[in-house]
DSSP file (Angstrom, degrees, kcal/mol; ACC not computed):
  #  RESIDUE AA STRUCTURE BP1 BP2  ACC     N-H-->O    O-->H-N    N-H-->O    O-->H-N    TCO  KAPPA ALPHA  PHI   PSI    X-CA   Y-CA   Z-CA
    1    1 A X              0   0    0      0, 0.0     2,-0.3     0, 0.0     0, 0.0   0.000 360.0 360.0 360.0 141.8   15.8   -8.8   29.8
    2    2 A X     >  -     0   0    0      1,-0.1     4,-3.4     0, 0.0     0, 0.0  -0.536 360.0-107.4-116.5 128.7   12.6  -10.3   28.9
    3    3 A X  H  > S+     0   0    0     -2,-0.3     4,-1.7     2,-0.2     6,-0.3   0.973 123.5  49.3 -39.7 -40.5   12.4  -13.3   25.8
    4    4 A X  H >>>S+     0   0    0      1,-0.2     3,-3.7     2,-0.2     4,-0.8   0.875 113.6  46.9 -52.5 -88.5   10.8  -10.6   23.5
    5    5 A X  H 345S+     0   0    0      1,-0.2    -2,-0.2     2,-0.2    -1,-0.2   0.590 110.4  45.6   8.5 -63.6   13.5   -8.5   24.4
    6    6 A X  H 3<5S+     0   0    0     -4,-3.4    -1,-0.2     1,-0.2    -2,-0.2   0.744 118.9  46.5 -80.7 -20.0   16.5  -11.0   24.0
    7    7 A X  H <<5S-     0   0    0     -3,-3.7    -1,-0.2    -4,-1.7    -2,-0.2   0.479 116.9-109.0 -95.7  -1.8   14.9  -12.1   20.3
    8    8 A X  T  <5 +     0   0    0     -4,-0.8     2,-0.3     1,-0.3    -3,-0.2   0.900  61.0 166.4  55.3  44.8   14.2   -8.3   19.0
    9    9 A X      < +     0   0    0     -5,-0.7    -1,-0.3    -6,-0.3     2,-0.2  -0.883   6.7 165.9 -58.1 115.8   10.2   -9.0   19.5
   10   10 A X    >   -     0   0    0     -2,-0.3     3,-0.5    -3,-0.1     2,-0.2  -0.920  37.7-116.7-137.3 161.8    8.6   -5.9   19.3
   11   11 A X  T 3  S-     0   0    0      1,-0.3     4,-0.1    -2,-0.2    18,-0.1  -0.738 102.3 -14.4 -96.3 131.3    4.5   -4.3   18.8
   12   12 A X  T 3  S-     0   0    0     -2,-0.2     3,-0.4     1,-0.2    -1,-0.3   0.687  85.1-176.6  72.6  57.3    4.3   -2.5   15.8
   13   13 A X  S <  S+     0   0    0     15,-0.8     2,-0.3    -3,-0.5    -1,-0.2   0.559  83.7  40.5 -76.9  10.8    8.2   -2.2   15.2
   14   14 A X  S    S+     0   0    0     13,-0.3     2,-1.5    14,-0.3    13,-0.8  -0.579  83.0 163.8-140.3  69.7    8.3    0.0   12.2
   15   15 A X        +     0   0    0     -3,-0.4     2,-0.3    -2,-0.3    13,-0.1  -0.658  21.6 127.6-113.1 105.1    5.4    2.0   13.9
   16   16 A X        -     0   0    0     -2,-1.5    11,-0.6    11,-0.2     2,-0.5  -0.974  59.7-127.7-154.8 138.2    5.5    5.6   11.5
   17   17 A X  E     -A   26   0A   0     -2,-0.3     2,-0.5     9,-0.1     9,-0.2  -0.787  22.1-158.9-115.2 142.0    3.0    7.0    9.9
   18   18 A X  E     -A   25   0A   0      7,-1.7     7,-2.8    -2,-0.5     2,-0.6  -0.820  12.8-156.8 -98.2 125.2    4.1    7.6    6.1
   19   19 A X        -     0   0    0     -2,-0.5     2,-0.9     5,-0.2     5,-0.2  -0.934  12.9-173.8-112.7 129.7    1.8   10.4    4.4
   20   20 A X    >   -     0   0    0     -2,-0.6     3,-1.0     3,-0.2     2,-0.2  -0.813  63.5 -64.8-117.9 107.7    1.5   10.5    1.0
   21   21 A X  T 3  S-     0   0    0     -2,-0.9    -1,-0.0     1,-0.2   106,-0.0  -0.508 127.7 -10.8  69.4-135.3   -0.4   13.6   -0.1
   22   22 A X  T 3  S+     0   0    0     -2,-0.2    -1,-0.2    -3,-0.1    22,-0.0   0.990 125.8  85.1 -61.9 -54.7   -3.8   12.7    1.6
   23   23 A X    <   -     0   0    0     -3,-1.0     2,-0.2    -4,-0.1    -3,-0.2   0.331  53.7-159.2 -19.8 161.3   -2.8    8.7    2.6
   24   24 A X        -     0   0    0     -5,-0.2    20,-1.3    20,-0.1     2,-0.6  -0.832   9.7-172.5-140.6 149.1   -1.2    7.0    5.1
   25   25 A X  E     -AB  18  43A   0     -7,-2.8    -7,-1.7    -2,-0.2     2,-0.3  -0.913   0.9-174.8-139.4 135.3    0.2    4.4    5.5
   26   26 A X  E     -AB  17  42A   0     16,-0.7    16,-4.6    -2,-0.6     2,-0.3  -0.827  19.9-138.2-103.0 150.3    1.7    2.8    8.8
   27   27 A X  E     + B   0  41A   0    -13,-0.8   -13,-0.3   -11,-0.6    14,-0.2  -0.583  24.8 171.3 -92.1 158.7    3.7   -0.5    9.0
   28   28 A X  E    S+     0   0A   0     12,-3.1   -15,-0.8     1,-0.9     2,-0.3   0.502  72.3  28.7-141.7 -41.3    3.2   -3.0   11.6
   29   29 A X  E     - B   0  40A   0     11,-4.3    11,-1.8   -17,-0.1    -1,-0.9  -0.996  64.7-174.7-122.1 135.5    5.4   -5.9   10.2
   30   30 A X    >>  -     0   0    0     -2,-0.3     3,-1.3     9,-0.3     4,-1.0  -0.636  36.3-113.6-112.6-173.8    8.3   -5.7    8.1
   31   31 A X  T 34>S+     0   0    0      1,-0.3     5,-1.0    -2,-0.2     4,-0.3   0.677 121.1  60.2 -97.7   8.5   10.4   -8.1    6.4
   32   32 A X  T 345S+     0   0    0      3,-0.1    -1,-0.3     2,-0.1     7,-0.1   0.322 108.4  45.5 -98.1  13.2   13.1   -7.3    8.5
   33   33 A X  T <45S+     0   0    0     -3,-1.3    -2,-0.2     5,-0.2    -1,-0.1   0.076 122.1  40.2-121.0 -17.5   10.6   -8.5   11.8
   34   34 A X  T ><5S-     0   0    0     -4,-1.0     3,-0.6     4,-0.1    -2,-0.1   0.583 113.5-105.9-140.3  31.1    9.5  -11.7    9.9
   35   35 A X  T 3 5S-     0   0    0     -4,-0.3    -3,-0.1     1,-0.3    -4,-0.1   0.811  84.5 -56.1  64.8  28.7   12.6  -13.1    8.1
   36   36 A X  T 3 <S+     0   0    0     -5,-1.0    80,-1.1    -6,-0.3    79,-0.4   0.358 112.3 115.9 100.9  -1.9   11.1  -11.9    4.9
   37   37 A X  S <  S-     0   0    0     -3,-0.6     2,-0.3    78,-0.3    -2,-0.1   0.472  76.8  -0.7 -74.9 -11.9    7.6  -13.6    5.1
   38   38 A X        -     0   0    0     -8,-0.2     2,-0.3    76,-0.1    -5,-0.2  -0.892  44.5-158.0 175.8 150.6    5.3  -10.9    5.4
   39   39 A X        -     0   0    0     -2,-0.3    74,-0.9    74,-0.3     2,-0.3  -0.787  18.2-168.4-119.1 163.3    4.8   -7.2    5.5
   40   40 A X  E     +BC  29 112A   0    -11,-1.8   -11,-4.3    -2,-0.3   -12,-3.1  -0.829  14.4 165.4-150.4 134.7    1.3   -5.5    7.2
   41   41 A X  E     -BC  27 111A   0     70,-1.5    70,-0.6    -2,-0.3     2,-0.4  -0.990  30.9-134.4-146.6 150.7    0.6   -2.1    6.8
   42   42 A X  E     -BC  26 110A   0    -16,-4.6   -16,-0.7    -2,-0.3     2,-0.5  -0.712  15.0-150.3-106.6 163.7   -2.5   -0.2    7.3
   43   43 A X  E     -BC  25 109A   0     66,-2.8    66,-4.2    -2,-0.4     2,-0.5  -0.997   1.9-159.8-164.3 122.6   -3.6    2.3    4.6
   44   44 A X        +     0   0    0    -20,-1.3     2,-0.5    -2,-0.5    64,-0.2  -0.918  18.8 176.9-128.2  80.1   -5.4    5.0    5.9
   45   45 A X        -     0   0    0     -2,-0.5    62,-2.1    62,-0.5     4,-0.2  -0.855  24.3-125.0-112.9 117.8   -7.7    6.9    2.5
   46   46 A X    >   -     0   0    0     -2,-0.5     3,-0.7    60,-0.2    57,-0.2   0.062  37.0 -83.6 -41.1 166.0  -10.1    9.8    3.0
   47   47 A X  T 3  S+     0   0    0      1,-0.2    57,-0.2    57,-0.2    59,-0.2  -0.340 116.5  18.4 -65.7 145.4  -13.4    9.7    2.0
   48   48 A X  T 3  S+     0   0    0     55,-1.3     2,-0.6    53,-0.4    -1,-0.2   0.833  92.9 142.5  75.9  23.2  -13.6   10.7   -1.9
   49   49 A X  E <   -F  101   0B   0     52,-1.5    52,-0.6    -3,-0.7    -1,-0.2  -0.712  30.5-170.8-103.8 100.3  -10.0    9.9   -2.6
   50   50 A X  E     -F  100   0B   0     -2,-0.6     2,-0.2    50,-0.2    50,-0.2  -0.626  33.7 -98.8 -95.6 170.4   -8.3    8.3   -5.7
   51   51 A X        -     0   0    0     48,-1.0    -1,-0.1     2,-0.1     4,-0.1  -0.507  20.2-162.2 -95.3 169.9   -5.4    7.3   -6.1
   52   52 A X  S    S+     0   0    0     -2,-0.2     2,-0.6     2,-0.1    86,-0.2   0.391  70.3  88.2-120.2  19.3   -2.5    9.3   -7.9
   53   53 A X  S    S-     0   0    0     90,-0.0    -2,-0.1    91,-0.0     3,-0.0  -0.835  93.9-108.3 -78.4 115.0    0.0    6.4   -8.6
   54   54 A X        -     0   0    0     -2,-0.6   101,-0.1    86,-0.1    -2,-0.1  -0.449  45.6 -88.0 -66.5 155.9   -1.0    4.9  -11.9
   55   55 A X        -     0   0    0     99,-0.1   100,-2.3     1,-0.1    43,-0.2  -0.151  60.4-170.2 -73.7 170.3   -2.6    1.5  -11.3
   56   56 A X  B     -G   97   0C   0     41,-2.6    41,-3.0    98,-0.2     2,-0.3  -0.617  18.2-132.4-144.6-168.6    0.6   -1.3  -11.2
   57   57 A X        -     0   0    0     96,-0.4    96,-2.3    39,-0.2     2,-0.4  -0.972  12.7-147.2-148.6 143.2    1.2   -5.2  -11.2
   58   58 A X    >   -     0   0    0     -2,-0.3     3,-1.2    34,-0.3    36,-0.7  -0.780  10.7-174.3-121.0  82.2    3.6   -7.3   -8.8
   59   59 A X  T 3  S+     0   0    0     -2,-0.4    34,-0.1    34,-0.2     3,-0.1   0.474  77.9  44.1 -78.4  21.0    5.0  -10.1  -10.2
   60   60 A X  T 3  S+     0   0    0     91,-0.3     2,-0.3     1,-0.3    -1,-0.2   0.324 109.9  46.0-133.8  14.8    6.8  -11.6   -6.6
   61   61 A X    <   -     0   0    0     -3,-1.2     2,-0.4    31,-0.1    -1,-0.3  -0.996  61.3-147.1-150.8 157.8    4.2  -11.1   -4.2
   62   62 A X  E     -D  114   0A   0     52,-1.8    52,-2.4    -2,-0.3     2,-0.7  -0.844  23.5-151.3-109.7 131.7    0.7  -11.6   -3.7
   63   63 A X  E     -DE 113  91A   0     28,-1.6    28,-1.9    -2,-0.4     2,-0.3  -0.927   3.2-154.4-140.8 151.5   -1.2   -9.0   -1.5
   64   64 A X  E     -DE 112  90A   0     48,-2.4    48,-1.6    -2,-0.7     2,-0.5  -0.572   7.4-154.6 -95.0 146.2   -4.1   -9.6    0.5
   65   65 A X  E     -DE 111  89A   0     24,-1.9    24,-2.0    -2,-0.3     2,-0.6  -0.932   7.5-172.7-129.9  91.4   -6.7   -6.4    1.5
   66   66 A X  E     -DE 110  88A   0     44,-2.6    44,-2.2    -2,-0.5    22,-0.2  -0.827  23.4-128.0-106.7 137.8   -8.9   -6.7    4.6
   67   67 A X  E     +D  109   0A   0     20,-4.1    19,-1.5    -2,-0.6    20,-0.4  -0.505  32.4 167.8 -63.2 131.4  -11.7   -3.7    5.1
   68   68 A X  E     -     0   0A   0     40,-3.5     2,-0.3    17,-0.2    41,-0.2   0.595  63.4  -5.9 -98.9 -49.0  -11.5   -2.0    8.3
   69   69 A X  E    S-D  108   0A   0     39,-1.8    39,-0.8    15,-0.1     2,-0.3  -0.914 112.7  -1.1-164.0 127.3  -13.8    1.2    7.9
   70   70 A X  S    S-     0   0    0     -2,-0.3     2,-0.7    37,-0.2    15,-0.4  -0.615  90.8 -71.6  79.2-142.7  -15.5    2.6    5.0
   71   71 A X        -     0   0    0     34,-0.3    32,-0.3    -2,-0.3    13,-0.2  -0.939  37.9-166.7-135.9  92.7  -15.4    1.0    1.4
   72   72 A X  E     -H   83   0D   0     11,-1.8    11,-3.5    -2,-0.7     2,-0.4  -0.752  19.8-135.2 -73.9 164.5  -12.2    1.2   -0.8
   73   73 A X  E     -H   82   0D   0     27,-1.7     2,-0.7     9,-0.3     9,-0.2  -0.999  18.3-167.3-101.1  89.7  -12.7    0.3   -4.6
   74   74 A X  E     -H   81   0D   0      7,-2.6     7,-2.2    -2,-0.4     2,-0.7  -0.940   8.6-150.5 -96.3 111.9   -9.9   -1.9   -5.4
   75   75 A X  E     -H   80   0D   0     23,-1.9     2,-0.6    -2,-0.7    23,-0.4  -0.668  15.9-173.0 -39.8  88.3   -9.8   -2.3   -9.5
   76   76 A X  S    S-     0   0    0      3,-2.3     3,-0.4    -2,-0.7    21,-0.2  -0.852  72.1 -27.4-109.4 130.1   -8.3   -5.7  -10.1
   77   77 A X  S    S-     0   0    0     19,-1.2    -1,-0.3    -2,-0.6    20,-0.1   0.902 129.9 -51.3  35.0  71.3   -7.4   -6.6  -14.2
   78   78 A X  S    S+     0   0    0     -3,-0.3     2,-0.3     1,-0.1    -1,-0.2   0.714 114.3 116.9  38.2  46.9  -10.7   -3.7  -14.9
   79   79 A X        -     0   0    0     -3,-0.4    -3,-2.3     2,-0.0     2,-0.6  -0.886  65.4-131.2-142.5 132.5  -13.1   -5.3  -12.7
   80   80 A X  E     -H   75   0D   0     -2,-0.3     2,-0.4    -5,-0.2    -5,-0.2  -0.525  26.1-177.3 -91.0 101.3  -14.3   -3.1   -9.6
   81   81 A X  E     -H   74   0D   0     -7,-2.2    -7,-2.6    -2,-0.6     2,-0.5  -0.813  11.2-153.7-115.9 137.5  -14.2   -5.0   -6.3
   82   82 A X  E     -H   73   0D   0     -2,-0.4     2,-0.6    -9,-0.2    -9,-0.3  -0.892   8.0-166.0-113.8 149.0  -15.4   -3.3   -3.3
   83   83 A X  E     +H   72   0D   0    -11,-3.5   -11,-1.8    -2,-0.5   -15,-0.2  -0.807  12.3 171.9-150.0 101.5  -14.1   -4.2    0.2
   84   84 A X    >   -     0   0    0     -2,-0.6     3,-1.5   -13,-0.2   -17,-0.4  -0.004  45.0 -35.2 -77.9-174.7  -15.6   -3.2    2.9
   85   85 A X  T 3  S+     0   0    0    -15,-0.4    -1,-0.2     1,-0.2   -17,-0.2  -0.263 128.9   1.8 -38.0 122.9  -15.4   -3.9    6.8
   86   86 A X  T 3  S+     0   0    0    -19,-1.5     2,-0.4     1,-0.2    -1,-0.2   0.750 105.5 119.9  53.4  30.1  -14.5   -7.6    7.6
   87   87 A X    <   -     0   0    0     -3,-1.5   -20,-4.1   -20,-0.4     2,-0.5  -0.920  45.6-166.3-122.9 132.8  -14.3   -8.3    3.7
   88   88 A X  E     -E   66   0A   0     -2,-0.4     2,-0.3   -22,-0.2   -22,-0.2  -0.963   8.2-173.7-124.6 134.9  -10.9   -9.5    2.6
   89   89 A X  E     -E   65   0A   0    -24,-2.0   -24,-1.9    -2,-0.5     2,-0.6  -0.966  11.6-155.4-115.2 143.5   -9.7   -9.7   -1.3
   90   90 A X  E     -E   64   0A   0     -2,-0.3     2,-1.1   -26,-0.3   -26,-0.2  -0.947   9.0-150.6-115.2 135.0   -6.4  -11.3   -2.0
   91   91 A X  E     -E   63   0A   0    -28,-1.9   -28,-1.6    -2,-0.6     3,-0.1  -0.812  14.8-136.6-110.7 120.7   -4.7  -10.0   -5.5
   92   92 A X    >   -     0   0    0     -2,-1.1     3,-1.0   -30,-0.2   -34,-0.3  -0.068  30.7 -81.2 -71.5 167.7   -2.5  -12.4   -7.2
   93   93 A X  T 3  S+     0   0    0      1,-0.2     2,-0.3   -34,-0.1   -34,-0.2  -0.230 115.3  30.9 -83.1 176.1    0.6  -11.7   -8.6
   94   94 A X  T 3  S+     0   0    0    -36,-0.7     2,-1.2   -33,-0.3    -1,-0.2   0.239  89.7 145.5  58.7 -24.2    0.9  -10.1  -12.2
   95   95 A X    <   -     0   0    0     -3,-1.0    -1,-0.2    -2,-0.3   -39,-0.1  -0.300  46.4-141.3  -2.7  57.5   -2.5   -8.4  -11.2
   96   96 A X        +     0   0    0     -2,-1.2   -19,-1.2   -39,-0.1     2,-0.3   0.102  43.9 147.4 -49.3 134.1   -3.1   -4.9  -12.5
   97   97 A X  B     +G   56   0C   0    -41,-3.0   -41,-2.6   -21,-0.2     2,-0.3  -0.931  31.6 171.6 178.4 168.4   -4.7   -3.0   -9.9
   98   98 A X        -     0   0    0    -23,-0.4   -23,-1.9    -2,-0.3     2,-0.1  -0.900  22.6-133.8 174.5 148.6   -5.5    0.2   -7.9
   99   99 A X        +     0   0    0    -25,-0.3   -48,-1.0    -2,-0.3     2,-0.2  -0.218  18.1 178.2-127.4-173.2   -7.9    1.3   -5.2
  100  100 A X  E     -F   50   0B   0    -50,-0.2   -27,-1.7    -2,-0.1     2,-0.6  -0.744  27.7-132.2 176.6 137.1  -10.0    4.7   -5.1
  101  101 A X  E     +F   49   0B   0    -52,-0.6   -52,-1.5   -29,-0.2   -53,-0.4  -0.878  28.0 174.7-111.1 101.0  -12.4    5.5   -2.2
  102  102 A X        +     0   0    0     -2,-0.6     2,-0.3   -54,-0.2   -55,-0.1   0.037  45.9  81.8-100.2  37.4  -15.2    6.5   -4.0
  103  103 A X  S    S-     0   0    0    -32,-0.3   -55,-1.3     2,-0.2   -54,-0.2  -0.739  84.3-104.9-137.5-160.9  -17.7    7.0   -0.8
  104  104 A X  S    S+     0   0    0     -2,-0.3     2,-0.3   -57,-0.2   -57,-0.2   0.331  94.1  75.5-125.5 -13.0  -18.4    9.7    1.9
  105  105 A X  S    S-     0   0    0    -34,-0.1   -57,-0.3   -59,-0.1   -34,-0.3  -0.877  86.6-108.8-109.7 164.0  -16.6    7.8    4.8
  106  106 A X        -     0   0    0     -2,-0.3     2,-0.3   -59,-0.2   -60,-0.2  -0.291  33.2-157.0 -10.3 124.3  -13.1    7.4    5.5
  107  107 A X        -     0   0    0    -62,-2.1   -62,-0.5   -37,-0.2     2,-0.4  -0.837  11.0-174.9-131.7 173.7  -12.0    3.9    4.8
  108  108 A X  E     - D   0  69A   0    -39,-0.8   -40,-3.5    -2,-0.3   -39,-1.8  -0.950  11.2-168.6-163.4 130.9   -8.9    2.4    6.4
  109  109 A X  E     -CD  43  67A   0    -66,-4.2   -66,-2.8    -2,-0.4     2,-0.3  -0.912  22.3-126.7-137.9 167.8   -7.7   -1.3    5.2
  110  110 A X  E     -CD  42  66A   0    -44,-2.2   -44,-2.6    -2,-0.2     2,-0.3  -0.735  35.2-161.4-112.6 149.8   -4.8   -4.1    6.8
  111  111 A X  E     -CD  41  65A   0    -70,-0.6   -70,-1.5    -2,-0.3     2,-0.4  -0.869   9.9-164.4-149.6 127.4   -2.7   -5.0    3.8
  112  112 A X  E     -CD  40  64A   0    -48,-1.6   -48,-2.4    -2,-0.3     2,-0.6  -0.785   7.0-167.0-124.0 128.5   -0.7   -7.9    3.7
  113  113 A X  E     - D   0  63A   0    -74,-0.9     2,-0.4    -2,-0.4   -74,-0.3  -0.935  22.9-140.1-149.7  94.6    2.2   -8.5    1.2
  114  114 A X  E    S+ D   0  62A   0    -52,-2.4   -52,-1.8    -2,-0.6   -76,-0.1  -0.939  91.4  26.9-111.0 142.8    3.5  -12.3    1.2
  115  115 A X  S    S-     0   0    0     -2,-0.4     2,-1.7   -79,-0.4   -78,-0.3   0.893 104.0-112.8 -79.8 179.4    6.2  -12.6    0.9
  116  116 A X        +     0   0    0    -80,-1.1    -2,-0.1     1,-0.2   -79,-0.1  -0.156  65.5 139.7-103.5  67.0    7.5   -9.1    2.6
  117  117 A X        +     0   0    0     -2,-1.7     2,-0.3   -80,-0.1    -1,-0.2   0.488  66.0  55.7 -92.6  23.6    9.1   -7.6   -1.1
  118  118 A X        +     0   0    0     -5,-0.1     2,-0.2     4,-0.0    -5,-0.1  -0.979  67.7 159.0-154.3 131.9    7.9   -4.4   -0.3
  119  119 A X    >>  -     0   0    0     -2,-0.3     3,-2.5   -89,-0.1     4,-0.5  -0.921  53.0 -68.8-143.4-175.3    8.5   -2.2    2.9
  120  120 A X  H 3> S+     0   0    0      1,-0.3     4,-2.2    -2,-0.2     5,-0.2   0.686 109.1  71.7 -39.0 -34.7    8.3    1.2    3.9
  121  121 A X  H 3> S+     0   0    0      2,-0.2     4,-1.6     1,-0.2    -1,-0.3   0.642  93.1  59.8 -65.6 -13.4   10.9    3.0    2.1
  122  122 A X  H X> S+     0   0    0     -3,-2.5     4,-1.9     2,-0.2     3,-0.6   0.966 108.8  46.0 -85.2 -49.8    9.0    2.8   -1.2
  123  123 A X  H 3X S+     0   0    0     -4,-0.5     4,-0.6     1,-0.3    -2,-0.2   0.702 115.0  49.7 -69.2 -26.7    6.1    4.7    0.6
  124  124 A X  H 3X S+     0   0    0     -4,-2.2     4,-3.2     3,-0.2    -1,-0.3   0.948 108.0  51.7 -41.8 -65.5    8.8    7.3    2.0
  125  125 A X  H << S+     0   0    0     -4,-1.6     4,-0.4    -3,-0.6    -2,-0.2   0.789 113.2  43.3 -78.1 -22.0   10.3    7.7   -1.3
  126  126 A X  H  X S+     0   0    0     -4,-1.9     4,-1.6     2,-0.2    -1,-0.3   0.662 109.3  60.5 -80.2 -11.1    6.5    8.6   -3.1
  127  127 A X  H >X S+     0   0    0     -4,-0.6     3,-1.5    -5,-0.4     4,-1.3   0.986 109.0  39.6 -59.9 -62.6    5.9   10.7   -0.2
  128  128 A X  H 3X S+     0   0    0     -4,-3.2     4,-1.5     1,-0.3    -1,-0.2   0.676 115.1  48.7 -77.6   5.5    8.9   12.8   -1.1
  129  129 A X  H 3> S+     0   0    0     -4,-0.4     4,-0.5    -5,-0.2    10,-0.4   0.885 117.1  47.0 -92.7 -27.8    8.3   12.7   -4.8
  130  130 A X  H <X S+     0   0    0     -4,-1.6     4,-0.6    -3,-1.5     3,-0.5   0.778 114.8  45.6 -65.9 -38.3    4.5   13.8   -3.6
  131  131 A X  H  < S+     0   0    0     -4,-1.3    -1,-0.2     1,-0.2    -2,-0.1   0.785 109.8  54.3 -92.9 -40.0    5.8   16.3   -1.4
  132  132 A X  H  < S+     0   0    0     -4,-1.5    -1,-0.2    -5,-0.2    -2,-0.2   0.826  97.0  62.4 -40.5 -46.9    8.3   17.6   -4.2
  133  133 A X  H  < S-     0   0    0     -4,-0.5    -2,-0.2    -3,-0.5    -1,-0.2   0.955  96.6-152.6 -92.0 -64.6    5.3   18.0   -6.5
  134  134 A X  S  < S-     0   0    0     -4,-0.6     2,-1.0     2,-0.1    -3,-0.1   0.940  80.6 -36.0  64.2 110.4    3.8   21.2   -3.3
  135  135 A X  S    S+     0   0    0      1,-0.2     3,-0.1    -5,-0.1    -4,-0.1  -0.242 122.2 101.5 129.0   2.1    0.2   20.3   -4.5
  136  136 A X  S    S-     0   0    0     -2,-1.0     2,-0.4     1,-0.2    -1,-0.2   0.334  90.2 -63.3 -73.2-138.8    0.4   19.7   -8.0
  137  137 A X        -     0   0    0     -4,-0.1     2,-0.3     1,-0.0    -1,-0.2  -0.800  61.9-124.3 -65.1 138.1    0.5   16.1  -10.0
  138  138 A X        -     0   0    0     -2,-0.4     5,-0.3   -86,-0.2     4,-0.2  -0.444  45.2 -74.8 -64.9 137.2    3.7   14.6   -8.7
  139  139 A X    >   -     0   0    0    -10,-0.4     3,-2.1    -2,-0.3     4,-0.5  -0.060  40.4-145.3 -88.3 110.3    6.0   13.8  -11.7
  140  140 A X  T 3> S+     0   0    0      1,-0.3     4,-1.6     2,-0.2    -1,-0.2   0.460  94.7  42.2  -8.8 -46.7    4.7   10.7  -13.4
  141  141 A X  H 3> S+     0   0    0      1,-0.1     4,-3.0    -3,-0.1    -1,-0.3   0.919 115.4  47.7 -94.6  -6.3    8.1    9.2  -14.4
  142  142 A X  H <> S+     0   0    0     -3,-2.1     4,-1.1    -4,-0.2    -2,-0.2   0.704 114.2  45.8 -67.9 -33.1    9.6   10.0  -11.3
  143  143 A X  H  > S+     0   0    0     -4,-0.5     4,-1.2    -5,-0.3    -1,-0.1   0.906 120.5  45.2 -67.6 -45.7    6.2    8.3   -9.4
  144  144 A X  H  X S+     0   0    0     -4,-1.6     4,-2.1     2,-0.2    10,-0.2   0.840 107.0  58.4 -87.4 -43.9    6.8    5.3  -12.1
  145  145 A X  H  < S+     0   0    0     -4,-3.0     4,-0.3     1,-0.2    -1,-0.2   0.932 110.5  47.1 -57.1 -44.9   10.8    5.1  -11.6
  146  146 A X  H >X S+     0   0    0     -4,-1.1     3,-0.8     1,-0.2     4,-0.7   0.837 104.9  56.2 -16.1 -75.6   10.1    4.5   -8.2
  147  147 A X  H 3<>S+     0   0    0     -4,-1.2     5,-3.0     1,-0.3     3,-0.4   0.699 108.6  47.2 -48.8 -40.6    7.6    1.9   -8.6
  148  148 A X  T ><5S+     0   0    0     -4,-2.1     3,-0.7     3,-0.2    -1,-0.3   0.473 102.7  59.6-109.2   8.0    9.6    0.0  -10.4
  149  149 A X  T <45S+     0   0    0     -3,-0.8    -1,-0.2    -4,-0.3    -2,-0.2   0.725 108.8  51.6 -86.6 -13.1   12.8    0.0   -8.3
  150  150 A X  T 3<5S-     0   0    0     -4,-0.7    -1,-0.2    -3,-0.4    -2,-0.2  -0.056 129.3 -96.9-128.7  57.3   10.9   -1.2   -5.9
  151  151 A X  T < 5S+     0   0    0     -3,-0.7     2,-0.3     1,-0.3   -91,-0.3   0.615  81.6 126.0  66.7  21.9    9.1   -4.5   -7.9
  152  152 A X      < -     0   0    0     -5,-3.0     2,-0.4    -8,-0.1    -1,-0.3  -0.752  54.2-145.2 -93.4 150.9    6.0   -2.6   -8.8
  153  153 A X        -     0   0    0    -96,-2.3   -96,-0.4    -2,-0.3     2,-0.2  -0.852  14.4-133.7-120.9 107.1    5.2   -2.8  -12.5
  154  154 A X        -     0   0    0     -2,-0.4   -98,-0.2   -10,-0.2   -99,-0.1  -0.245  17.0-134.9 -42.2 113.0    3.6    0.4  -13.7
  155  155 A X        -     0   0    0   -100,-2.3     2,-0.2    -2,-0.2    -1,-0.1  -0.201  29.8-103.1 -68.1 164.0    0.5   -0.1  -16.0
  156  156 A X        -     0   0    0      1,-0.1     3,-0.1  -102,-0.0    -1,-0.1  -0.687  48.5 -82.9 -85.7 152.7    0.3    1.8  -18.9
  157  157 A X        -     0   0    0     -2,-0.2    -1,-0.1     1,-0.1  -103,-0.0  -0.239  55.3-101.3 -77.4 132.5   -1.8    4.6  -18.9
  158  158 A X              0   0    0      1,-0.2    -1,-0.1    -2,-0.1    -3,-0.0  -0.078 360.0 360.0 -70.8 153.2   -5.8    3.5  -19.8
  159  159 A X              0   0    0     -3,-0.1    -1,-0.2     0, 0.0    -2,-0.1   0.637 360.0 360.0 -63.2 360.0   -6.9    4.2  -23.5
């Protein structure tokens, strides 16, 4: 048995790709792989894609956004930051925000959530409420009940 091995060190241990609707989002770290210090997940949005989560706020973690490919639009407290390739934004806690890919490529971003309050199973459980929906809107308090079981705080809807 190998030191990795003997400590449960593993590449990419939580490594499933979650689709929500169009998204995806794989995990790479979870807080159960770093003693609750960090999550990374990679969030995988077509070109031309908003999002259909109303935009939210986190008041016990901060997460960080690095551009891999293409441009997301992240909207932090209603100002329109774009983050491209090797461009990183960190959003502070209590933050209203929400992304959008409003260009013609693909974009694919690392997203980092310190510390790790957030792990796959909320992206599971909007998947099935997405999946629930078979191609309509998904239903909004059901999206929102979610969200907030699992520390998100849903914004109210803009005037």
């Amino acid at each position: 048995m190998t030191t990795q091995q003997s400590i449960g060190l593993c590449v990419n241990p939580a490594d499933e790709a979650i689709r929500i609707g169009p998204l995806a989002v794989r995990f790479l770290v979870t807080s159960e792989n770093s003693s609750g210090t960090v999550a990374v997940f990679e969030l995988d949005v077509p070109a031309g894609q908003r999002l259909m989560a109303p935009a939210h706020s986190h008041d016990h973690y901060e997460e960080t956004v690095y551009g891999i490919e293409g441009v997301l639009t992240w909207t932090v407290d209603s100002k329109p930051i774009d983050v491209g390739p090797g461009q990183a934004l960190c959003i502070p806690r209590g933050a209203v925000h929400r992304f959008d890919n409003n260009g013609a490529k693909d974009g694919k971003a690392l997203c980092l959530v310190t510390p790790a309050a957030i792990g796959p199973q909320y992206f599971r459980e909007a998947a099935e409420a997405v999946r629930a929906a078979a191609g309509g809107p998904p239903d909004r308090s059901k999206i929102m009940e979610i969200m907030r079981r699992h520390g998100l705080t849903p914004a109210p809807p803009p005037a």
